[in-house]
N, C-alpha and C positions, 0 to 999 in steps of 0.2 A: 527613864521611867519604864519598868515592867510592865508589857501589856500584859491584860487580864484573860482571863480563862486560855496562858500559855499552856497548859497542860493538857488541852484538847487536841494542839495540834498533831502530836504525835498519832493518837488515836483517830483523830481526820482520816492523815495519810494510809493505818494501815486499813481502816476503810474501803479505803479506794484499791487499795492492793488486792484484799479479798474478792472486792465487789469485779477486777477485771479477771480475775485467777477463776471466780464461779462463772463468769460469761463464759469464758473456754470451753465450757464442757456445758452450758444450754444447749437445748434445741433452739434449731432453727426459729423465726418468726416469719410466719407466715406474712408475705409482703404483696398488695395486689395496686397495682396502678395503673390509672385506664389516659388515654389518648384520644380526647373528642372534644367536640366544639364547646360550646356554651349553648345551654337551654335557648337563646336570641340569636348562634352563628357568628359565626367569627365572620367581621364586617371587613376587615381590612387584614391583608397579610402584607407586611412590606418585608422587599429583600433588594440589597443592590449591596453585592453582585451574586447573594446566593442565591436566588430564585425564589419562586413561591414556596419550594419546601428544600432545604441542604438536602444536598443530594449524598446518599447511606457511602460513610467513608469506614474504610477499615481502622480500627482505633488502635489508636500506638499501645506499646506494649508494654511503657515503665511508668505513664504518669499515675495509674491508679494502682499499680502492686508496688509502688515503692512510698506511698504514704502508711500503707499499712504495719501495726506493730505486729514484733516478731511473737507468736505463743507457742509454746513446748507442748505443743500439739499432733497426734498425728496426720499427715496428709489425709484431706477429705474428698470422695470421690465422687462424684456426679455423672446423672447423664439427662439431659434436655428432652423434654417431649413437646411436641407443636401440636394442637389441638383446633379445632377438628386434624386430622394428620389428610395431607395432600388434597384438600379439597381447593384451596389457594395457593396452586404450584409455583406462581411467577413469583410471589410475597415471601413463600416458606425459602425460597433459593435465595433470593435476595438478602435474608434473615442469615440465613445460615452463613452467607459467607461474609456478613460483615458484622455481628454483634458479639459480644464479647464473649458472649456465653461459648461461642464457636471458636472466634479466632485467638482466643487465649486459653483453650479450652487444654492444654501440651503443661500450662504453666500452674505449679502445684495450687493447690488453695490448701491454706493449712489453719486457716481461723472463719467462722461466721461473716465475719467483717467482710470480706475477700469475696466473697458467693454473693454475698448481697446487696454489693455493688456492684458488679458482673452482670446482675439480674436487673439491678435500678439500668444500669447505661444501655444494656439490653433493651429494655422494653421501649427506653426515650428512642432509638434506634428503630425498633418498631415503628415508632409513630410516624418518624421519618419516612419508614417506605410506604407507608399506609398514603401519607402526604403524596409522596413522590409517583405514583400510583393512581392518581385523583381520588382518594380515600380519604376527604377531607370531615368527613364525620365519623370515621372509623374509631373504633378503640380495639386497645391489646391489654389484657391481663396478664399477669403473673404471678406465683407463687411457689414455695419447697415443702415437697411433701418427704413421707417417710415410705420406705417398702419392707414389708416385714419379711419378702422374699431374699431380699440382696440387703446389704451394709452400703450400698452407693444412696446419696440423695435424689433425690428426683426435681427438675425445676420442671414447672409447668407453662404454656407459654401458650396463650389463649388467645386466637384474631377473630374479629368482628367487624369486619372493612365497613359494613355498612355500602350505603348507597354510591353510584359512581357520580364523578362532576366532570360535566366536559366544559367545552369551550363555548363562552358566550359570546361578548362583545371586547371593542380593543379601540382605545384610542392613541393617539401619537403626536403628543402635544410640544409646542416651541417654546423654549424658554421655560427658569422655573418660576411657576403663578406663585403670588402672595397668598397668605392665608386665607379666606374669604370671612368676611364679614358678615355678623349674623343677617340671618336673611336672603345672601348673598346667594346667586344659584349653585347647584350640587355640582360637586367638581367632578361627580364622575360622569354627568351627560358631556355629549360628546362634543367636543370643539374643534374647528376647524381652524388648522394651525396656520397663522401667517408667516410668511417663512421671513426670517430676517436680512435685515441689509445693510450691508457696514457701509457708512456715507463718505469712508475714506478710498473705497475701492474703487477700482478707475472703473471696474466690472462689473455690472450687479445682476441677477438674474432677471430674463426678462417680464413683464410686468404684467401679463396673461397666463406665465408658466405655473401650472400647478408643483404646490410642494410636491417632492419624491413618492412621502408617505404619509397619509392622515391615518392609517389604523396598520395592523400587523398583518395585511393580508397578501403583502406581497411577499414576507417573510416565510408565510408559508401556515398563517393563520387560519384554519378553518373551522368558523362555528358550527358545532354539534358534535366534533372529536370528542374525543378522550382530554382531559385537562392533566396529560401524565409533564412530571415536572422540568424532565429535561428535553424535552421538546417545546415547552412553552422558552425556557432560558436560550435555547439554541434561535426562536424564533426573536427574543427581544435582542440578540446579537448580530442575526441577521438585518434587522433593521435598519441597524449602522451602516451596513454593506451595500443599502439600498440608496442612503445618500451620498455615501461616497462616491458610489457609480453615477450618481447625477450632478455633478458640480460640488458639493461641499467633502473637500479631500479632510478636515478637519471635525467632523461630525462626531460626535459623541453621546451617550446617556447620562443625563445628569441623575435621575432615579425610576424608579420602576414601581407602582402600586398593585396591587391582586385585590379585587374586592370577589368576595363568596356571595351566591347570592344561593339563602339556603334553600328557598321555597323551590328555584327552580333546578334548582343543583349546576349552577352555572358559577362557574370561575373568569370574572371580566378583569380586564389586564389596562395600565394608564402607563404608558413609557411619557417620560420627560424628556426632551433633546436638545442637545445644545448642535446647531446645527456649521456654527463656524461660521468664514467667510466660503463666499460663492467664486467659484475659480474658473480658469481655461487652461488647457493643458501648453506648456509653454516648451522652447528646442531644451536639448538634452546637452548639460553643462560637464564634461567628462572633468575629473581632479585626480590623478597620481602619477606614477613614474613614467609612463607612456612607453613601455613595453611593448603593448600593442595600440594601434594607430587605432586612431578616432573615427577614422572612416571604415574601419570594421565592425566596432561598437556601434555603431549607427545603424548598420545594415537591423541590426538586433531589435530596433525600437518599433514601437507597436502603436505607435498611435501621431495622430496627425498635429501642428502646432496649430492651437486655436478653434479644437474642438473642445466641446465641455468634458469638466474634471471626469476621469475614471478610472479608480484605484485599481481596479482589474488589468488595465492597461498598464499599470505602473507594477504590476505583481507579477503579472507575465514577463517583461521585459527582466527583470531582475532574475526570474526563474531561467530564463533563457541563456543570460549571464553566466548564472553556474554552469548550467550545462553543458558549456563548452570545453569548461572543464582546466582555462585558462585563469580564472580568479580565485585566489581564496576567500574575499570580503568585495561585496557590494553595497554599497552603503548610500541610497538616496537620500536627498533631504530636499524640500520644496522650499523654493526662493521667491526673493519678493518680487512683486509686480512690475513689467515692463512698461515700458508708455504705450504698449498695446492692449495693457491687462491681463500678458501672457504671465504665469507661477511656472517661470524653468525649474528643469528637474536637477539637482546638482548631486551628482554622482562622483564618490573619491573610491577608488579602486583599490587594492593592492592582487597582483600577479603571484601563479605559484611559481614552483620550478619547472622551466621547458622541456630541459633535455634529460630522456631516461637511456641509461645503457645499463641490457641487464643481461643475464646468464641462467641456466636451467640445467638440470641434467632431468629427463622426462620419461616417463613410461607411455606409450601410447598404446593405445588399448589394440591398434592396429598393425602399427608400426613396432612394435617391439619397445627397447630402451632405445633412449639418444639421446641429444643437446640441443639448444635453442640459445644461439645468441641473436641478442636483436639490440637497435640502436632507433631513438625516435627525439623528433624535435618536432612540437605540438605548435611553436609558433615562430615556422618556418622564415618567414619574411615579414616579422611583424603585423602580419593579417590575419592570423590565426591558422594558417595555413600549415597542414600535418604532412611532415615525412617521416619513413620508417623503412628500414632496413632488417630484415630476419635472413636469417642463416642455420634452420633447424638439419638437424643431419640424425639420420637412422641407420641401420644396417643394409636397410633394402632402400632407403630413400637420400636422399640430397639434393639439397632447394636452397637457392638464394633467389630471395623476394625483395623487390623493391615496391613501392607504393607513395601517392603522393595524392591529396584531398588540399584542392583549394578553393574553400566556400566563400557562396554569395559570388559565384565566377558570373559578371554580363548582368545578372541578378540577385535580386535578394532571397530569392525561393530557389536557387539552386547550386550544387555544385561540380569544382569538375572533379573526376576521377583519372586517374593515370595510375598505369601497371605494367609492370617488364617483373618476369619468373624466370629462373634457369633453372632445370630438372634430371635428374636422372633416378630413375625410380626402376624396381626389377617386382615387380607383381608379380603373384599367383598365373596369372591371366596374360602379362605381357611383362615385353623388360623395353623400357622408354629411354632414350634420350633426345630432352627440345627444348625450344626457345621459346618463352611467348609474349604478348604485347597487349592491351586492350586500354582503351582510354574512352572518355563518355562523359555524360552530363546526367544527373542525378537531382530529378525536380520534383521538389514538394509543392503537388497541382491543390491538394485542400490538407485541411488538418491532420487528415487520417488516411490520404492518398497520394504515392508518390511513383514516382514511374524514375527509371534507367534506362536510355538507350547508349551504344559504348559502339566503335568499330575495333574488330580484337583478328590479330594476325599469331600463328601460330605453328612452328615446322622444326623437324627432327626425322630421327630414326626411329623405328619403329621395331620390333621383331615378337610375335607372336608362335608358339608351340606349332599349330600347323601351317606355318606360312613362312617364307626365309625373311630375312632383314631387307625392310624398303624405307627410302626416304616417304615422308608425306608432308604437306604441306595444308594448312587449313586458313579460312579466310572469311568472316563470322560479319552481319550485324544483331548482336544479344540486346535483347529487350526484354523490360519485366513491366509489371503495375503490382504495386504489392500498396492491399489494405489493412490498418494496423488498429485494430481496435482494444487492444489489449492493455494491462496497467503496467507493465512494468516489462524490458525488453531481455533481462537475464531471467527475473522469475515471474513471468505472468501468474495471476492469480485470479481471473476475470478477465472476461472480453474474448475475441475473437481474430483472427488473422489471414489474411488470405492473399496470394501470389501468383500469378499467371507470367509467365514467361516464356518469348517468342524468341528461337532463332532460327535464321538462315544463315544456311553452312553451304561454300562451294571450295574444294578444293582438290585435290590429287592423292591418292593411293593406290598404286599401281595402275588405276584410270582415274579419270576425271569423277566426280560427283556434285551433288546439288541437291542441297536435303532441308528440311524444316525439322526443328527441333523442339517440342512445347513439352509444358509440364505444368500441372495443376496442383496446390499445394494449402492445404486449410487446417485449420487449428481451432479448437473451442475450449474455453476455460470456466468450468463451473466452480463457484465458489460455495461448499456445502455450509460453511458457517462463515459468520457476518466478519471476521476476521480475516479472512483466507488461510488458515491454517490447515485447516481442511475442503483438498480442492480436486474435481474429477477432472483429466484432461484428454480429449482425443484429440487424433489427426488424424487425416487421410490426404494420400499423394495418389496421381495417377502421371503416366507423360508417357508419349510415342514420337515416332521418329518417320519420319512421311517422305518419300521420294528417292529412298535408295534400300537394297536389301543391306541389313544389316553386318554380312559377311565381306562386304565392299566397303567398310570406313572404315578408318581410325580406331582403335580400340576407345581412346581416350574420350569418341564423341556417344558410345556406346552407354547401354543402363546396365548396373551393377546393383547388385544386393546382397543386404548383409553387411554386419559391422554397428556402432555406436552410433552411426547415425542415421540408421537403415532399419533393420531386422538384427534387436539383439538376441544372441542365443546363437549366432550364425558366425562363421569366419566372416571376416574384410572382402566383399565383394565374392562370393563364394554361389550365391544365389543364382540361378537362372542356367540358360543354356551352356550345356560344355561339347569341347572340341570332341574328336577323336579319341585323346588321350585321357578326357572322361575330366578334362578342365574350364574352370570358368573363363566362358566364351562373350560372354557381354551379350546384349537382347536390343530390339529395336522396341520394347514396348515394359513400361512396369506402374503397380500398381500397389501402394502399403498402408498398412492401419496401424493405428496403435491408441491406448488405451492406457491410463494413469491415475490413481488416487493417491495423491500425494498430502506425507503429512507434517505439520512440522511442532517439534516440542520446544518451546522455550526461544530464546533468542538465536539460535546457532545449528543447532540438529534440526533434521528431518528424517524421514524415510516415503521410500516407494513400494507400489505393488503395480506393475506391467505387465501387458501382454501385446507383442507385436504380431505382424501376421505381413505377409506379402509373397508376390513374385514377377518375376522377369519372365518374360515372353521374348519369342524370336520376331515377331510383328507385332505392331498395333491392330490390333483383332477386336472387337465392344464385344462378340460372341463368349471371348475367351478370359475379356478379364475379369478376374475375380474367382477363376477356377487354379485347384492345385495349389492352392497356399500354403504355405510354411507356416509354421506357428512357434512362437518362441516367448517365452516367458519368463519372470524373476525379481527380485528385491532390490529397491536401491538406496542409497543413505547417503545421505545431503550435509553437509559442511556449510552453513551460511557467512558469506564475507560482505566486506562493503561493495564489492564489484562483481557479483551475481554468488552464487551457491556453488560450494565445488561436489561433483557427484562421483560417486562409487557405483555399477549397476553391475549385479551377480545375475548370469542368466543363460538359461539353459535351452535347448529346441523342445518344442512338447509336439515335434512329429519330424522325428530324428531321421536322418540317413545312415547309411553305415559307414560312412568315413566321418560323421559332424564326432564334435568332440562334448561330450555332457557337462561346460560349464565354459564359459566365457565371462570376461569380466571387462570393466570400461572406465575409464577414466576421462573426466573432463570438467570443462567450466563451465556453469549454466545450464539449465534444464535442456534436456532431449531434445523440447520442440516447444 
């Protein structure tokens, strides 16, 4: 059968053809949508796991330009106005770099449709930061205007944060409660959470011990803050971190409430928690190939058997794992209950590759060109135990170095160190050939202070410009205490460093001598931006040599200055007193600065702006140091890798001699200092 009035639908369709063909070339409509509470306040805001407000994401770039139809349109051009303009700088940055208006701002828009979604997910985006922000009665408007100046549209983008909301109250409840029952009391007055107890556990917390946490104020909650949104989510995260740390390794949030309270502009917060069973920390169960021995792994563990749970203790150990540098995967898991009640830790390992043998051909910023073979076996006797083998050779230098590190030597905070060098070196200053020896113990006394003491034997020939060829023989105890406060040991980025180191020296050069050898050595690292991208860094050295003149020792036990890792801008050891022959003579006394704003763009590059300054003295003089300083200055450009930053530093004297040369340059691994 023939449906009836078939002959409409042609005329339907081209209808609709028309009616999309004249949208194309409409003006805009004017679109305004605002971001605020309800006349009675929004009583409850629930998020788990996004917080009280999603936090402003940047929006992907195909789900809303690829629903759009195509129009034979030309490209439409706009430009965004924020209103009032910078009166809310924190809001308008926030805006800018995550709503769509902005970050798809490159991507044509060639129909109405296109701009007016841009503008809709804009403003909902708004609302977000207003949330995110404690702007929880805030609104944002929008609209597209016309300018009779320009052929671009204009969007307009209107904030009204309204009043601020801080932080009220906080509760941290166990288990999750039933609905209540009318009548029932209000689930937001605060309850005092019992903590639970599994009646199969041989362990149970004891029965006087308060819960970990009844509100958020260990998390780092403080009523009358600011109610901004990701400091409230990092606070109901922290929470967990608080039971862990007290017996429950299993602790979790089962959901998270936000109530507003409009009248006093307080944001009150209800975490739910599932708090696990209550545990003791049990021995450490090693599982893989056993590469390296169990009673090295051991040395590593951080916590005692049969104290209560603490995930911190179980996070460190693992960190400490890597670090060594011996694992590629650490992998604990908590085991079931002992007939003591002890949760052993079962740890399945797996081992990298031990042994490196590798080859270089090198420019040294010092040394000229040369080659670097070396050979290293990281777990020497199955204890994790490092030896290494180098054999670097220059044109003025040749060195073969042995070395050997075997931690946790006698203890667990310490190790030992063993060293034997063979040299023959032709310096500026002197031409060496010697032998030398130093071996010591190496103890991490607290977290951030560690001391070396080593006994180091040392003898060769010697031949200096004004002096003939004499055997000497030296005979050393070297001591340091070096404090390490800094974040990271190739590229600090913050924190602070500092080294003291004592030696006594007695030994023979054409006489006898007996000398103290110290040196003061400090670093500071300011971090300009919360990233450490941008970061100012100084140093300052001083050291003197007390009990002999300096023209009666060994060249080798002498200060020198200048070079990469000294005063750049300078030759290699170039700085300070010279001979006769108007060459660098070495000093009994020296004294250097230096100064850094380093920067760095994107994952991989950096750059530097330095300026060093220093000099070498014939004595340790207080009168004299800091007089007659060198100054040298220049640019440097950073290579970032997994294994510190490789640097380039271009640099020049900026209170030149007339022999210095007007540019030196430097190569190496890891920051200056």
């Amino acid at each position: 059968m023939t449906p009836p009035f078939r002959w409409l639908y042609p005329l339907f369709i081209l209808c609709l053809a028309l009616t999309a063909c004249g949208k194309a070339n409409d003006e805009f409509p004017v679109l305004s949508r605002e971001a605020q509470v309800s006349p009675e306040g929004e009583s409850l805001v629930k998020s788990d796991p996004a917080g009280p407000i999603p936090q402003p994401q940047v929006p992907s770039l195909s789900s809303e330009e690829a629903a759009d139809p195509v129009f034979p349109a030309e490209v439409i051009k706009y430009r965004v106005e924020i209103r009032p303009e910078k009166k809310h700088q924190t809001i308008e940055a926030i805006f800018r770099d995550t709503a769509e208006l902005f970050v798809l701002a490159d991507k044509p828009v060639t129909n109405p449709m296109t701009l007016t979604r841009r503008l809709r997910s804009s403003l909902e985006k708004g609302q977000e930061i207003l949330r995110s922000q404690g702007h929880y009665e805030g609104k944002v408007t929008g609209w597209t205007e016309k300018n009779d100046k320009s052929p671009d549209m204009v969007v307009v983008i209107n904030f009204d944060p309204g009043p601020v909301y801080h932080l009220g109250e906080s509760w941290v409840k166990v288990g999750k409660d039933p609905e209540p029952e009318p009548g029932a009391q209000d689930p937001k007055a605060p309850v005092e959470p019992p903590v639970v107890k599994d009646p199969a556990a041989k362990v149970l917390p004891p029965v006087d011990a308060p819960p970990p946490s009844t509100d958020l104020t260990k998390s780092g909650w403080v009523a009358g803050e600011r109610a901004l949104a990701d400091q409230v989510l990092a606070m109901v995260e922290n929470n967990v971190s608080v039971w862990t740390a007290k017996g429950y390794p299993k602790a979790k949030t089962i959901e998270t409430h936000y109530f507003l309270d409009p009248d006093k502009k307080l944001l009150n917060a209800e975490v739910t928690l599932d708090p696990g069973y209550y545990a003791l920390m049990g021995p450490l169960v090693v599982e893989g190939d056993g590469a390296v021995e169990t009673a090295y792994i051991e040395n590593l563990v951080t916590w005692q058997v049969g104290e209560v749970w603490d995930q911190r203790l179980l996070d460190r150990f693992v960190d400490a794992m890597f670090q060594t540098g011996l694992f590629k995967t650490v992998d604990p898991v908590i085991g079931e209950e002992d007939d003591y009640g002890h949760r052993p830790i079962l740890v399945t390992l797996s081992a990298t590759p031990f042994k490196t043998v590798s080859g270089s051909v090198n420019f040294d910023s010092d040394f000229g060109p040369g080659i670097i073979l070396s050979w290293e076996h990281r777990n020497f006797t199955a204890r994790g135990d490092r030896l290494r083998l180098e054999f670097p050779a220059w044109a003025d230098l040749i060195q073969f170095g042995a070395s050997y590190v075997r931690p946790y030597f006698l203890s667990p905070k310490q190790n030992l160190l063993l060293d034997f060098s063979a040299i023959h070196e032709r310096a500026q200053a002197y031409a060496l050939t010697a032998v030398s020896a130093a071996g010591g113990i190496e103890r991490q006394l607290t977290r951030h202070l560690s001391g070396l003491f080593q006994l180091s034997l040392e003898a060769g020939r010697l031949e200096e410009d004004d002096k003939p060829q004499s055997e000497y023989t030296i005979y050393g105890l070297p001591s340091a205490l070096s404090w390490d406060f800094s974040d990271d040991y190739l590229n600090p980025t913050k924190g602070s460093r500092v080294k003291i180191s004592v030696e006594p020296y007695t030994g023979t050069y054409f006489d006898s001598f007996n000398v103290i050898k110290s040196r003061l050595d400090a670093s500071h690292y300011f971090p300009i931006t919360d990233a450490g991208r941008l970061v100012f860094a100084v140093r300052g050295a001083a050291g003197g040599i007390w009990g002999a003149e300096r023209t009666s020792l060994p060249a080798t036990l002498r200060f020198y200055g200048g070079g990469g890792g000294s005063m750049r801008g300078y030759e290699y050891q170039s700085v300070g007193p010279r001979n006769d022959r108007d060459e660098p003579d070495g000093g009994g006394a020296m004294a250097e600065v230096s100064g850094e704003v380093r920067v760095r763009f994107g994952e991989s590059l950096g750059a530097t702006v330095f300026v060093d300054g220093g000099m070498v003295y014939d004595r340790p003089d207080f009168d004299k140091i800091g007089q007659s300083f060198l100054w040298g200055g220049g640019l440097g450009f950073r290579y970032y890798t997994p294994i510190g930053p490789f640097r380039l530093d271009l640099a020049t004297p900026l209170t030149p001699r007339k022999d210095d040369n007007p540019l030196q340059f430097y190569l190496s691994l890891g920051q200056s200092f």
